[in-house]
mmJSON file of the N, C-alpha and C atoms, coordinates in Angstrom:
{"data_MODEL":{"atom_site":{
"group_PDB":["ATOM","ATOM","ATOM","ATOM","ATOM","ATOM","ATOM","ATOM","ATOM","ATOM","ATOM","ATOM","ATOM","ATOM","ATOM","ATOM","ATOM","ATOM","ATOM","ATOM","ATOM","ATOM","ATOM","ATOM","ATOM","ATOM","ATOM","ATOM","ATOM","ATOM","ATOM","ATOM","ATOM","ATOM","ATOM","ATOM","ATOM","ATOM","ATOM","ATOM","ATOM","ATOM","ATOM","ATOM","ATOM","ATOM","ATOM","ATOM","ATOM","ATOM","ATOM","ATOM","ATOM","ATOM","ATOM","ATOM","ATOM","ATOM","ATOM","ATOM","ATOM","ATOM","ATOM","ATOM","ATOM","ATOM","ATOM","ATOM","ATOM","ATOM","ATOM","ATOM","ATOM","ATOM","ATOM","ATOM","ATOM","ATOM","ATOM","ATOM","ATOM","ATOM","ATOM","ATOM","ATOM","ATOM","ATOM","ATOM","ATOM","ATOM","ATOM","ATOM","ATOM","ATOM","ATOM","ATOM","ATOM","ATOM","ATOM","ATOM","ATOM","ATOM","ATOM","ATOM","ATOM","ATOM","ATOM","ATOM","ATOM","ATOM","ATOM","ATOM","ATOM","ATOM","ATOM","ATOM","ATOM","ATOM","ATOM","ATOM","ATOM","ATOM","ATOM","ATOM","ATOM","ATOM","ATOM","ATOM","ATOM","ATOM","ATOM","ATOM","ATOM","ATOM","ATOM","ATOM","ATOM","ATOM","ATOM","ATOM","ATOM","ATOM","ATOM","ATOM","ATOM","ATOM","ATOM","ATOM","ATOM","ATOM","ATOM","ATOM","ATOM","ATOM","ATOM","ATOM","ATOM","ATOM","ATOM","ATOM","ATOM","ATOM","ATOM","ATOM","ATOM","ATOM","ATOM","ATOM","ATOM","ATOM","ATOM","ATOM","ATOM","ATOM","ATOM","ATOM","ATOM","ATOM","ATOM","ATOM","ATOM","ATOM","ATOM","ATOM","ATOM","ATOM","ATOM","ATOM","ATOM","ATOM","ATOM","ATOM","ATOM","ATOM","ATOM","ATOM","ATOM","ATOM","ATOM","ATOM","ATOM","ATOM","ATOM","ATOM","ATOM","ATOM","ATOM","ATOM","ATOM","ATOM","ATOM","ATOM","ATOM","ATOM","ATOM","ATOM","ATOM","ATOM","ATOM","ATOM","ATOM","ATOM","ATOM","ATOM","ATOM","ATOM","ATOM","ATOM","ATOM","ATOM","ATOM","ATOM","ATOM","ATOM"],
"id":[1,2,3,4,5,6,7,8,9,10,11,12,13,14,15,16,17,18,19,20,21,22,23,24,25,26,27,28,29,30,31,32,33,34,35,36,37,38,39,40,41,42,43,44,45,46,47,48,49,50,51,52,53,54,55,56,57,58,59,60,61,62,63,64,65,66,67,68,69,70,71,72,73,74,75,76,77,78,79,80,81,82,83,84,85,86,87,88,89,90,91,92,93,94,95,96,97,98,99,100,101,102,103,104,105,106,107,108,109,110,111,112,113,114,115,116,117,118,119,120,121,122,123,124,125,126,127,128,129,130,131,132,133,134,135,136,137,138,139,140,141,142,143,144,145,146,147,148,149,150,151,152,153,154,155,156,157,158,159,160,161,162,163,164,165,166,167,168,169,170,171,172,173,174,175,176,177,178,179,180,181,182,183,184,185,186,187,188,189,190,191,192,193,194,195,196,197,198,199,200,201,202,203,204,205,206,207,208,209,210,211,212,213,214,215,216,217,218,219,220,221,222,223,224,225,226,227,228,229,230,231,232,233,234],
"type_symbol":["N","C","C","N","C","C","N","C","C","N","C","C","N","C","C","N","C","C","N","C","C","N","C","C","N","C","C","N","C","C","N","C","C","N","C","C","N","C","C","N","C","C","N","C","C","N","C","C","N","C","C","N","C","C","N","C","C","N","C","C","N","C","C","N","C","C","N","C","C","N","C","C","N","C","C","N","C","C","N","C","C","N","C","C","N","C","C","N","C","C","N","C","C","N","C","C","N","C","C","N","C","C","N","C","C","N","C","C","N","C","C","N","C","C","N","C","C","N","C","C","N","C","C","N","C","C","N","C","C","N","C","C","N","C","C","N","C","C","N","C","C","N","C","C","N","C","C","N","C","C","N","C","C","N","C","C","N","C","C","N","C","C","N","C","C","N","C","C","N","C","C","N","C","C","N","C","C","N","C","C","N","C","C","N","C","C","N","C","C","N","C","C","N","C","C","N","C","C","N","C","C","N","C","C","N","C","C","N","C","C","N","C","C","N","C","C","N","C","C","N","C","C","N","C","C","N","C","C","N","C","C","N","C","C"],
"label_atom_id":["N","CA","C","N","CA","C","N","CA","C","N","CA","C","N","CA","C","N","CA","C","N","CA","C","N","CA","C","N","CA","C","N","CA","C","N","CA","C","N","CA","C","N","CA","C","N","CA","C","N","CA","C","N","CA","C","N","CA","C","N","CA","C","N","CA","C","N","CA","C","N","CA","C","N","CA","C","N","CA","C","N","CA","C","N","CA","C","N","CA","C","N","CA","C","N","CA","C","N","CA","C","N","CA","C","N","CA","C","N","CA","C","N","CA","C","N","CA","C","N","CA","C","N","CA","C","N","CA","C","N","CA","C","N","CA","C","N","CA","C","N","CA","C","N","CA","C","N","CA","C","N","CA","C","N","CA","C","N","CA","C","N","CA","C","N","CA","C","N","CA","C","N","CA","C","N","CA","C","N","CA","C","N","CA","C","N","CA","C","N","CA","C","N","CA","C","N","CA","C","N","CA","C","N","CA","C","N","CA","C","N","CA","C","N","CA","C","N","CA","C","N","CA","C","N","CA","C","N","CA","C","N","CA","C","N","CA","C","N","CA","C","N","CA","C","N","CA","C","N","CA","C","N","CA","C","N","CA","C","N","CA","C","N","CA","C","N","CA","C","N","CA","C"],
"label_alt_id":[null,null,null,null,null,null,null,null,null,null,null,null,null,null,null,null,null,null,null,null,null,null,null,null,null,null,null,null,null,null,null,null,null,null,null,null,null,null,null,null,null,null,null,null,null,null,null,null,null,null,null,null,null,null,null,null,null,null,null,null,null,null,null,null,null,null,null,null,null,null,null,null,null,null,null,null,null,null,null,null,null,null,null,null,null,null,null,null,null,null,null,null,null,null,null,null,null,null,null,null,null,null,null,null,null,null,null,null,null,null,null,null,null,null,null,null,null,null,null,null,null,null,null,null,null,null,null,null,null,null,null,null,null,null,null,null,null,null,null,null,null,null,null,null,null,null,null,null,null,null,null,null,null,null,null,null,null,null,null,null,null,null,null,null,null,null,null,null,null,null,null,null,null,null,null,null,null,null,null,null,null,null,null,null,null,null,null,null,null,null,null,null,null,null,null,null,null,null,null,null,null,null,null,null,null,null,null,null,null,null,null,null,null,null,null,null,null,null,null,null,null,null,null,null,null,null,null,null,null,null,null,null,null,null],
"label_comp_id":["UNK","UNK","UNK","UNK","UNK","UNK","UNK","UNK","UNK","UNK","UNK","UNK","UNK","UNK","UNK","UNK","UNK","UNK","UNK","UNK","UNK","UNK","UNK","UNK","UNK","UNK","UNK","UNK","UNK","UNK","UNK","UNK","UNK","UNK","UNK","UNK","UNK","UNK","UNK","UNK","UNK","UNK","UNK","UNK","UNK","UNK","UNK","UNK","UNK","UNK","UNK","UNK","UNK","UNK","UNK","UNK","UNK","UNK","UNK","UNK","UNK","UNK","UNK","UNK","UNK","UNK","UNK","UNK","UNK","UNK","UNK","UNK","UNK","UNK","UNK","UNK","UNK","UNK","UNK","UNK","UNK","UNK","UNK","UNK","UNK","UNK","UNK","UNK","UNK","UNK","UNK","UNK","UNK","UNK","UNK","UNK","UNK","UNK","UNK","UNK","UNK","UNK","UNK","UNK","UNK","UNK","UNK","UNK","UNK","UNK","UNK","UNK","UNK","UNK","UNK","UNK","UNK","UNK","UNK","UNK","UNK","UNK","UNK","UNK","UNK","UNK","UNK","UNK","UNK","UNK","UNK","UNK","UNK","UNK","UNK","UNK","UNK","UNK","UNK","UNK","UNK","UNK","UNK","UNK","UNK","UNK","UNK","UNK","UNK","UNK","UNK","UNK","UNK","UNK","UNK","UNK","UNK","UNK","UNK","UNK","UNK","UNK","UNK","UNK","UNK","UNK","UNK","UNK","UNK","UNK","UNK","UNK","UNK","UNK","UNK","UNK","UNK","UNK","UNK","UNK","UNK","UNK","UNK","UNK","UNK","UNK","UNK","UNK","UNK","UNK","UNK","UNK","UNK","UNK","UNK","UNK","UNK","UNK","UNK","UNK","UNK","UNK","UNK","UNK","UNK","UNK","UNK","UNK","UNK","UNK","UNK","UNK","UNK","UNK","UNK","UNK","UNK","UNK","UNK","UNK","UNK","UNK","UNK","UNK","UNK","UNK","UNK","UNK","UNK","UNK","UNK","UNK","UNK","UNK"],
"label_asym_id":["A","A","A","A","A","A","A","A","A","A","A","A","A","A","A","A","A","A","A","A","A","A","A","A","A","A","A","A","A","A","A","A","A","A","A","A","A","A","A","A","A","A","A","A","A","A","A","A","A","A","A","A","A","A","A","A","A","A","A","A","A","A","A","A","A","A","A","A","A","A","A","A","A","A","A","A","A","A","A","A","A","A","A","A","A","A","A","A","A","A","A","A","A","A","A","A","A","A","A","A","A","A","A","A","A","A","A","A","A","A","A","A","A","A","A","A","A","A","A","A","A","A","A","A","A","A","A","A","A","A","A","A","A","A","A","A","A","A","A","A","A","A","A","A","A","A","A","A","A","A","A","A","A","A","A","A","A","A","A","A","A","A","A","A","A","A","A","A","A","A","A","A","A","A","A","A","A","A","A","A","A","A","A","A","A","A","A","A","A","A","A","A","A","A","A","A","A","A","A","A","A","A","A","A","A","A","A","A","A","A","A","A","A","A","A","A","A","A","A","A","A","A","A","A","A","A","A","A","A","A","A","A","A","A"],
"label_entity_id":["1","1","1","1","1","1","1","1","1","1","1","1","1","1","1","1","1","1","1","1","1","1","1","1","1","1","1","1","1","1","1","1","1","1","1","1","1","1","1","1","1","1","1","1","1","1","1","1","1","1","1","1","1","1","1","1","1","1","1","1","1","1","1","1","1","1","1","1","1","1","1","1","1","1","1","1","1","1","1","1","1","1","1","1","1","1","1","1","1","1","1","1","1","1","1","1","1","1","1","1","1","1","1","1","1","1","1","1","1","1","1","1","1","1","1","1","1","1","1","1","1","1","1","1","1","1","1","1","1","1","1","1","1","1","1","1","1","1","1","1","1","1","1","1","1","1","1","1","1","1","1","1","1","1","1","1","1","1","1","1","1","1","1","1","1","1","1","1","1","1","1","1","1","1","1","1","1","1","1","1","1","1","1","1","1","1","1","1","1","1","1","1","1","1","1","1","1","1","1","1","1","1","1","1","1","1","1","1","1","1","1","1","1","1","1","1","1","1","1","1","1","1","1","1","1","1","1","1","1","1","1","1","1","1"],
"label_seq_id":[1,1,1,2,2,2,3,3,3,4,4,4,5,5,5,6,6,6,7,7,7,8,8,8,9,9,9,10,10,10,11,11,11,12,12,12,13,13,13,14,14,14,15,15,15,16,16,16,17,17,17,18,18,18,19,19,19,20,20,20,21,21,21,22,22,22,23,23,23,24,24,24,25,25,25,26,26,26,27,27,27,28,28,28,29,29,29,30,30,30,31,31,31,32,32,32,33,33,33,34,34,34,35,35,35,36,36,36,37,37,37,38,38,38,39,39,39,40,40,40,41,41,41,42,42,42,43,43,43,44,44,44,45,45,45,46,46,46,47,47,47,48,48,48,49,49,49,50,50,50,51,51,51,52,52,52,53,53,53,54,54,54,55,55,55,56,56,56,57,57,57,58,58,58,59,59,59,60,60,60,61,61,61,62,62,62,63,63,63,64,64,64,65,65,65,66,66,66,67,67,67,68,68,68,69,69,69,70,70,70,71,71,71,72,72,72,73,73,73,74,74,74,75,75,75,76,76,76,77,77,77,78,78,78],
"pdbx_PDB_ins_code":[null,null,null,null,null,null,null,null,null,null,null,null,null,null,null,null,null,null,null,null,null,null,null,null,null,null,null,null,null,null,null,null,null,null,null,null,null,null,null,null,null,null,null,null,null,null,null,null,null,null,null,null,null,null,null,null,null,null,null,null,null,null,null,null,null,null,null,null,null,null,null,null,null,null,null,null,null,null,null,null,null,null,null,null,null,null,null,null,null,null,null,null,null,null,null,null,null,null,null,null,null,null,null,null,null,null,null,null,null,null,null,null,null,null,null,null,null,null,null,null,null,null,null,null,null,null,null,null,null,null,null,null,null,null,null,null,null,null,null,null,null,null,null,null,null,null,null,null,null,null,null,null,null,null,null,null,null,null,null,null,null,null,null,null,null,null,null,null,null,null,null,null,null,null,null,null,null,null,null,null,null,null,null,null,null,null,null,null,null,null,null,null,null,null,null,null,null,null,null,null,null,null,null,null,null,null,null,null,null,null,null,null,null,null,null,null,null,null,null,null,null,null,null,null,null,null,null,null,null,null,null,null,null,null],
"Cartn_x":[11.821,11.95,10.958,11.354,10.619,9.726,8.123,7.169,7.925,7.642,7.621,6.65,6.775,5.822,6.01,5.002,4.797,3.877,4.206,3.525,2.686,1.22,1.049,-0.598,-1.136,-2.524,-3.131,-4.852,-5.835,-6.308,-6.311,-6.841,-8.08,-8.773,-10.173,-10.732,-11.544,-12.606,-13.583,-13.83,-15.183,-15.841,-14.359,-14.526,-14.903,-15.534,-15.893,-14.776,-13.786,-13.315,-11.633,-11.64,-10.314,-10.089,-8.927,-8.648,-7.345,-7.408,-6.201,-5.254,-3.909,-3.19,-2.303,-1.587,-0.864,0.689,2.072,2.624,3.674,4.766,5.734,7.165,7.516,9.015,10.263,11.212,12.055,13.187,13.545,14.915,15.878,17.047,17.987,18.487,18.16,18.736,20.174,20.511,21.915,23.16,22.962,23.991,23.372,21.962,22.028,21.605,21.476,21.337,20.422,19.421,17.982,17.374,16.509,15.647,14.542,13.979,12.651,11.346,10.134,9.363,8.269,8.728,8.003,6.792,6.067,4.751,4.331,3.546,3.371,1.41,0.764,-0.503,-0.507,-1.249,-1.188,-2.458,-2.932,-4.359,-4.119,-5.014,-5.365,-6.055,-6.13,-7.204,-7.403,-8.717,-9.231,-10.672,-10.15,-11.217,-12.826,-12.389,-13.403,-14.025,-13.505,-13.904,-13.554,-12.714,-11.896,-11.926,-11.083,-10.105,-11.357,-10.799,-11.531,-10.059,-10.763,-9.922,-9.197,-8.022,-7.375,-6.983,-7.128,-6.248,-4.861,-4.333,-2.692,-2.649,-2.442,-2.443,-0.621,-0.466,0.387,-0.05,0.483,0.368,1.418,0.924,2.087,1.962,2.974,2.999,1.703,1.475,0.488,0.761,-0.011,-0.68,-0.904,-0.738,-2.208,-3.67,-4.273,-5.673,-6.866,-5.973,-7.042,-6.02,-6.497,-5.771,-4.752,-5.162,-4.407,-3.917,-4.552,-3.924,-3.502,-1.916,-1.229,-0.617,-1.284,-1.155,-2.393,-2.247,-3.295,-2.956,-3.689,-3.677,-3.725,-2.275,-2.036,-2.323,-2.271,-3.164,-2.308,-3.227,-2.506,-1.59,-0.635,0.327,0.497,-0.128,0.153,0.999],
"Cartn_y":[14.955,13.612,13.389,12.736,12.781,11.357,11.548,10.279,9.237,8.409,6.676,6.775,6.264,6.81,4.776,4.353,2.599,3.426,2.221,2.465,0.436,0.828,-0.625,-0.739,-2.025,-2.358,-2.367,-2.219,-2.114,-3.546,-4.489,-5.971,-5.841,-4.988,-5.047,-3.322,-3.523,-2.142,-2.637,-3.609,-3.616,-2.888,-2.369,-1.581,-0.166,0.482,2.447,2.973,3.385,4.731,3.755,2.617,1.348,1.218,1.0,0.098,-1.274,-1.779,-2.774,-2.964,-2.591,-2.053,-3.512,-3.902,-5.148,-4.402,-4.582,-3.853,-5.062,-5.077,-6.104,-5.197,-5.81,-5.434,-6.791,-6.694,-7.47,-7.458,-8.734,-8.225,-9.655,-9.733,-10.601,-11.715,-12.604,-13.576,-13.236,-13.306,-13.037,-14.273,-15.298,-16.297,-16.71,-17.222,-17.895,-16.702,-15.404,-14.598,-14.719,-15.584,-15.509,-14.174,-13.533,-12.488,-12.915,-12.561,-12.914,-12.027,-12.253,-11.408,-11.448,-10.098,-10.241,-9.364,-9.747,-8.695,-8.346,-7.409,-6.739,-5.912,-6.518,-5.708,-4.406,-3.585,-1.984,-2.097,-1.753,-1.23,0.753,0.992,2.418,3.215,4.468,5.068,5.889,6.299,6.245,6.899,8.863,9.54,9.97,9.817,9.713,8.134,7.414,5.858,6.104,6.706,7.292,6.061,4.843,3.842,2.708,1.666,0.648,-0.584,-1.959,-2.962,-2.59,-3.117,-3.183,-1.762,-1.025,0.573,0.364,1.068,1.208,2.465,2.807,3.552,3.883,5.23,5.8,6.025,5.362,5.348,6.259,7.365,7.553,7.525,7.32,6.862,8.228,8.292,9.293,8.638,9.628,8.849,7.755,7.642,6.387,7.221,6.018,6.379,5.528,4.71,3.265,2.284,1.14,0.381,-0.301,-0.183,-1.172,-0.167,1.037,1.983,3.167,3.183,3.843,4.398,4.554,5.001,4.952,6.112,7.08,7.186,7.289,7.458,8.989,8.617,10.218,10.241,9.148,9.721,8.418,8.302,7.399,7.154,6.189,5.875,5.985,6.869,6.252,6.849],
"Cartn_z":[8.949,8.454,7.316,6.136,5.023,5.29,5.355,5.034,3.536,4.083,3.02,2.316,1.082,0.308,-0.056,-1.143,-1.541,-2.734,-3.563,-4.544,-4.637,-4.659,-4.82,-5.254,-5.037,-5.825,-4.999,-5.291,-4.245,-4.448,-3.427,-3.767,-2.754,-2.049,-0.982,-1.231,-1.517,-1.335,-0.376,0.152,0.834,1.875,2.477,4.038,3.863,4.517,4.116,4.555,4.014,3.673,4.173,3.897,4.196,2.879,2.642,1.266,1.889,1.549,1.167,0.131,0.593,-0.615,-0.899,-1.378,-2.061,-2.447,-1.555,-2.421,-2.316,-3.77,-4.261,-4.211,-3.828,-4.057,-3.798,-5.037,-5.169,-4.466,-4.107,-3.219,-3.681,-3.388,-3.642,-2.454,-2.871,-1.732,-1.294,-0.207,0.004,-0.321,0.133,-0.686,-1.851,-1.992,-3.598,-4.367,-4.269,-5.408,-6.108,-5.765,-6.807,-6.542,-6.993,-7.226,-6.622,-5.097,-4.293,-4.725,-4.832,-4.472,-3.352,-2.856,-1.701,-1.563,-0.862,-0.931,0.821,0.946,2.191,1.695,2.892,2.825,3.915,3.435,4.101,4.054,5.148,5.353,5.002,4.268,3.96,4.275,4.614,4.604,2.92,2.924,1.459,1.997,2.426,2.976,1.551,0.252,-0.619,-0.971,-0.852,-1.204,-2.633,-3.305,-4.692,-5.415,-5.145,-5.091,-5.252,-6.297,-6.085,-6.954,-6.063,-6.668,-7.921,-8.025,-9.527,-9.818,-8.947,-9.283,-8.482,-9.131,-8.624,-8.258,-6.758,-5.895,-5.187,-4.8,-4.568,-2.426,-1.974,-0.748,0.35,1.39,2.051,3.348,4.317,6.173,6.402,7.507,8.341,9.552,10.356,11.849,11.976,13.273,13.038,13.454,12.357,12.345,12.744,13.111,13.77,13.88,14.807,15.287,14.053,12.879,11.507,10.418,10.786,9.665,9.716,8.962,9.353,8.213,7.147,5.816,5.388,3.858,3.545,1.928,1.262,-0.14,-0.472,-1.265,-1.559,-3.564,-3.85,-5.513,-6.284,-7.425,-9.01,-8.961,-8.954,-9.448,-10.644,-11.536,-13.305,-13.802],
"occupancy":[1.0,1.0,1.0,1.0,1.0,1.0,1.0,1.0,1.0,1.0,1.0,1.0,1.0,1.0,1.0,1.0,1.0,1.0,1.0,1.0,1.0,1.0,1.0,1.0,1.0,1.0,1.0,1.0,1.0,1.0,1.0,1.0,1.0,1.0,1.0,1.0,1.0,1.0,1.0,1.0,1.0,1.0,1.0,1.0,1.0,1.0,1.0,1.0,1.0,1.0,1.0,1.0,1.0,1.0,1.0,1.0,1.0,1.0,1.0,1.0,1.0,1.0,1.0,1.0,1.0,1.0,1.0,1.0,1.0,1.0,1.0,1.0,1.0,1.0,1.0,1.0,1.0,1.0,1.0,1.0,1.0,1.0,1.0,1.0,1.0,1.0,1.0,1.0,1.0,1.0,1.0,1.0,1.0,1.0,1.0,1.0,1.0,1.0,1.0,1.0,1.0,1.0,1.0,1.0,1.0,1.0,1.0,1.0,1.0,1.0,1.0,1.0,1.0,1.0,1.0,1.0,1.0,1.0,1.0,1.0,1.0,1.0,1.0,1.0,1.0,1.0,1.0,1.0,1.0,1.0,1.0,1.0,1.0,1.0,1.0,1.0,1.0,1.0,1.0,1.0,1.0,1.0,1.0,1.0,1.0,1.0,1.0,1.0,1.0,1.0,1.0,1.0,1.0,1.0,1.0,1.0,1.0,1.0,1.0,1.0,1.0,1.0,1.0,1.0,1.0,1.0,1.0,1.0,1.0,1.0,1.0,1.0,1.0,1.0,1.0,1.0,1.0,1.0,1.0,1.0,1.0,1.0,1.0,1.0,1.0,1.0,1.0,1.0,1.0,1.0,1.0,1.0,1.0,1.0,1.0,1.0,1.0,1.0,1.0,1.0,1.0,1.0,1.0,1.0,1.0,1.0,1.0,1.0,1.0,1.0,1.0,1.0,1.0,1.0,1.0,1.0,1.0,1.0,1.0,1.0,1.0,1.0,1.0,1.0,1.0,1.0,1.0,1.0,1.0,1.0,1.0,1.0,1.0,1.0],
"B_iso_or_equiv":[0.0,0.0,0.0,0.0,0.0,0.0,0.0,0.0,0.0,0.0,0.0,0.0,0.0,0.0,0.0,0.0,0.0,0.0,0.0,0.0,0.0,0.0,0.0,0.0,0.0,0.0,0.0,0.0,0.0,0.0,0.0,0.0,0.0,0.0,0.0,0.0,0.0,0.0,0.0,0.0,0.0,0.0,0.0,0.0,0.0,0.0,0.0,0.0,0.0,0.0,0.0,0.0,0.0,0.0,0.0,0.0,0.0,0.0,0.0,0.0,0.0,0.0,0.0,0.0,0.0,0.0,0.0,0.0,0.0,0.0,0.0,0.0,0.0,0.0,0.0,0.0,0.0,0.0,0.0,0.0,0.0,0.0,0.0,0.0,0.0,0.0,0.0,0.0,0.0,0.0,0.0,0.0,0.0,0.0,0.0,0.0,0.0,0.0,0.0,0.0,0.0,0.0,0.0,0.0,0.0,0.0,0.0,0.0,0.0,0.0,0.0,0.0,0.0,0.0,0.0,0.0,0.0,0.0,0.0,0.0,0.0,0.0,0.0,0.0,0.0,0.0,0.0,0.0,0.0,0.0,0.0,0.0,0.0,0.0,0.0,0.0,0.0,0.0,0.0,0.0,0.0,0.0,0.0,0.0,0.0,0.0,0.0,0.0,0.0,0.0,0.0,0.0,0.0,0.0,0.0,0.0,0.0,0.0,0.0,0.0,0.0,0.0,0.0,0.0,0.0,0.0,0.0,0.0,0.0,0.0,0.0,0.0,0.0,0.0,0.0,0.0,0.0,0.0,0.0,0.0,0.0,0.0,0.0,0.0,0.0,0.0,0.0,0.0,0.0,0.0,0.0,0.0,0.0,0.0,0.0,0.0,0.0,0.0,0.0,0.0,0.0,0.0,0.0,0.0,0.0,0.0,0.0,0.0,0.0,0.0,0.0,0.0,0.0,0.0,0.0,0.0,0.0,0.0,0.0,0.0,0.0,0.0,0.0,0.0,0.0,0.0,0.0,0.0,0.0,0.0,0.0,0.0,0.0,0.0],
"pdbx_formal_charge":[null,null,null,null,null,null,null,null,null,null,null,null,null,null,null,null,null,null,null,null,null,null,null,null,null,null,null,null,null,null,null,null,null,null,null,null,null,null,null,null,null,null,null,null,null,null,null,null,null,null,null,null,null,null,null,null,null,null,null,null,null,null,null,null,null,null,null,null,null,null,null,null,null,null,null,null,null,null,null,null,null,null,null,null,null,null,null,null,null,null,null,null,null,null,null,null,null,null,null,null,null,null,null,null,null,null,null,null,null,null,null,null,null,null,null,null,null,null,null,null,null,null,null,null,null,null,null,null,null,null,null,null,null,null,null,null,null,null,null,null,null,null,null,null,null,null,null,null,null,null,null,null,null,null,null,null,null,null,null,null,null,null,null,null,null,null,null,null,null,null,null,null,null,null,null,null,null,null,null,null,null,null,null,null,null,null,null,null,null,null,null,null,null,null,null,null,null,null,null,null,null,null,null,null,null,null,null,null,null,null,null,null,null,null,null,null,null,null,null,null,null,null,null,null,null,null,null,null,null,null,null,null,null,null],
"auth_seq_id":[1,1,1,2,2,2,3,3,3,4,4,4,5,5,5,6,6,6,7,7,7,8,8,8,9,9,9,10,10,10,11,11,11,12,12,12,13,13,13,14,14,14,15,15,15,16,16,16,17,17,17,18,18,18,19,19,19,20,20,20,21,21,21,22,22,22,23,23,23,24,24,24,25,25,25,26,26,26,27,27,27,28,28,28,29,29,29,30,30,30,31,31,31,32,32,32,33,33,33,34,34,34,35,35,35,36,36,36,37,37,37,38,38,38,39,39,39,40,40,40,41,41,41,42,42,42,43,43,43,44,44,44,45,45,45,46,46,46,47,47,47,48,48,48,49,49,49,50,50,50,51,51,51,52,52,52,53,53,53,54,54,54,55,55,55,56,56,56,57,57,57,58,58,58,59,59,59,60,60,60,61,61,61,62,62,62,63,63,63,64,64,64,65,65,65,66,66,66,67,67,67,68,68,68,69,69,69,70,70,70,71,71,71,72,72,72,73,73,73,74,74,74,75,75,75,76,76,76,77,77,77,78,78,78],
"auth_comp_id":["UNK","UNK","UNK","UNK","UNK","UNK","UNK","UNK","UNK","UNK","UNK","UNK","UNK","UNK","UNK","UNK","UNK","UNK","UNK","UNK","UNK","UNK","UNK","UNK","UNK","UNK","UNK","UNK","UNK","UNK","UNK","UNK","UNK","UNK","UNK","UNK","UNK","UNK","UNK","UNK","UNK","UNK","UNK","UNK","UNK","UNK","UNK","UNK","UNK","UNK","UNK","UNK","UNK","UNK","UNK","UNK","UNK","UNK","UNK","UNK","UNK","UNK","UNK","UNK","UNK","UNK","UNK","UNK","UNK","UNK","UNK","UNK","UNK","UNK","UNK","UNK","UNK","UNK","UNK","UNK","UNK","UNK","UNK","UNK","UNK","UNK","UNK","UNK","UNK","UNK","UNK","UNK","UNK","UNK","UNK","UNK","UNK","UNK","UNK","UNK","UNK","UNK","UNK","UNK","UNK","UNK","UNK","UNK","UNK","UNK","UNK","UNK","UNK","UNK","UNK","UNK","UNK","UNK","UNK","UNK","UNK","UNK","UNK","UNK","UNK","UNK","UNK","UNK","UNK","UNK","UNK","UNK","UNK","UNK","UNK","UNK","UNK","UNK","UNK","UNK","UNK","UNK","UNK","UNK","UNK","UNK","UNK","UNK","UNK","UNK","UNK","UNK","UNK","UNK","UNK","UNK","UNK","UNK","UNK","UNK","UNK","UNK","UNK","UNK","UNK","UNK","UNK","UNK","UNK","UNK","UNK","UNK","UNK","UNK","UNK","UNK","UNK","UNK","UNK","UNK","UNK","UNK","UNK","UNK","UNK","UNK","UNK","UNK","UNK","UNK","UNK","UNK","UNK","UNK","UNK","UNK","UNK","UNK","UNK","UNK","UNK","UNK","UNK","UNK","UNK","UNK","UNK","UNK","UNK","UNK","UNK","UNK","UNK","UNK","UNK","UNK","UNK","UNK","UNK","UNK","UNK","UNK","UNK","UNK","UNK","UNK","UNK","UNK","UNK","UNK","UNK","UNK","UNK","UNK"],
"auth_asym_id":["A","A","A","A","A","A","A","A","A","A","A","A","A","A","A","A","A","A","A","A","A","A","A","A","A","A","A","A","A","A","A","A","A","A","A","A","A","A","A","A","A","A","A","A","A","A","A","A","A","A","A","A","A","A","A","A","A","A","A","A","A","A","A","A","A","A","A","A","A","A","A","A","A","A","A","A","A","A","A","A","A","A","A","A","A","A","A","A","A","A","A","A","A","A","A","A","A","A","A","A","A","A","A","A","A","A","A","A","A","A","A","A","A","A","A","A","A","A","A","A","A","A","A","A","A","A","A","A","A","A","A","A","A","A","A","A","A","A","A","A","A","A","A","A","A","A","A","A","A","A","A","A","A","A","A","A","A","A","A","A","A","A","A","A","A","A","A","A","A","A","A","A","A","A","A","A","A","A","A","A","A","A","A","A","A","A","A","A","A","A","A","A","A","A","A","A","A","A","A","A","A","A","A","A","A","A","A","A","A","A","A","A","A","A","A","A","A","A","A","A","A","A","A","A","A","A","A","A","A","A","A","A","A","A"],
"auth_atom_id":["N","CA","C","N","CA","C","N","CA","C","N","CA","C","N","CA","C","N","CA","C","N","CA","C","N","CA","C","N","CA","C","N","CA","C","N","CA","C","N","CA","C","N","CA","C","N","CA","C","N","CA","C","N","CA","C","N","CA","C","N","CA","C","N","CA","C","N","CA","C","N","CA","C","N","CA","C","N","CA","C","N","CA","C","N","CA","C","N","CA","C","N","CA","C","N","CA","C","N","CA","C","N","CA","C","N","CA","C","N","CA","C","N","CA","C","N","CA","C","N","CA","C","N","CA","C","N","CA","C","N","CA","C","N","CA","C","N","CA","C","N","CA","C","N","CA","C","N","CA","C","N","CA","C","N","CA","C","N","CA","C","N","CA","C","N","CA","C","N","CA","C","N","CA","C","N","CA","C","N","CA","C","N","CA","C","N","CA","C","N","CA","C","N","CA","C","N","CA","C","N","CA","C","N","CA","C","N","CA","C","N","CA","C","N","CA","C","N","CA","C","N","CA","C","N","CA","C","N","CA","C","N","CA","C","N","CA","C","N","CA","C","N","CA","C","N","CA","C","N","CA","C","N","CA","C","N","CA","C","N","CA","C","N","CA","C","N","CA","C","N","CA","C"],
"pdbx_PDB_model_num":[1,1,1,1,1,1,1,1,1,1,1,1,1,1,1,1,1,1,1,1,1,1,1,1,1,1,1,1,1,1,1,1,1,1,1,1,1,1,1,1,1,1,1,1,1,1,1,1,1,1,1,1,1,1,1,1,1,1,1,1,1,1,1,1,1,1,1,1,1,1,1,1,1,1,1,1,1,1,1,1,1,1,1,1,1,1,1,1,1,1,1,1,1,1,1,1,1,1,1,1,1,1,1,1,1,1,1,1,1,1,1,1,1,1,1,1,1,1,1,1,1,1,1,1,1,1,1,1,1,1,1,1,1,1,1,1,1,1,1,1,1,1,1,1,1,1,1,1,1,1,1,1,1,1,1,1,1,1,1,1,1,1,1,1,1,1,1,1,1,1,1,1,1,1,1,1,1,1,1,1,1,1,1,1,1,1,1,1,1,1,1,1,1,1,1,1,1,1,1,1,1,1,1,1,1,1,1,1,1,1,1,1,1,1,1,1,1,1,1,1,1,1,1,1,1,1,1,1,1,1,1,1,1,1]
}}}
């Protein structure tokens, strides 16, 4: 089975070796057809502390690794 991969922003560095990721994705209302955006926070793991606010990070599923995180930074989105 292939891991989920998100592509999204780091909005928290404060935690050691945690990030907080921010990710958006658009979706379509089903009767009125407007264009939604929706967002979803991911707690990360982030085993160098690499990552700081305002980077755009490439995130993928793992283990779990603590009670909130269950994804892991796999590199740049750029």
């Amino acid at each position: 089975m292939k891991k989920k991969t998100r592509i999204g922003t780091v909005v928290s560095d404060k935690m050691n070796k945690t990030r907080v990721v921010l990710v958006e994705r658009t979706v379509r209302h089903p009767l009125y057809k407007k264009v939604i955006h929706k967002t979803k926070k991911y707690y990360v793991h982030d085993e160098e502390n690499i990552s700081h606010t305002g980077d755009k990070v490439k995130i993928i599923e793992t283990r779990p690794l603590s009670k909130l995180k269950r994804w892991r930074i796999e590199g740049d989105a750029t």
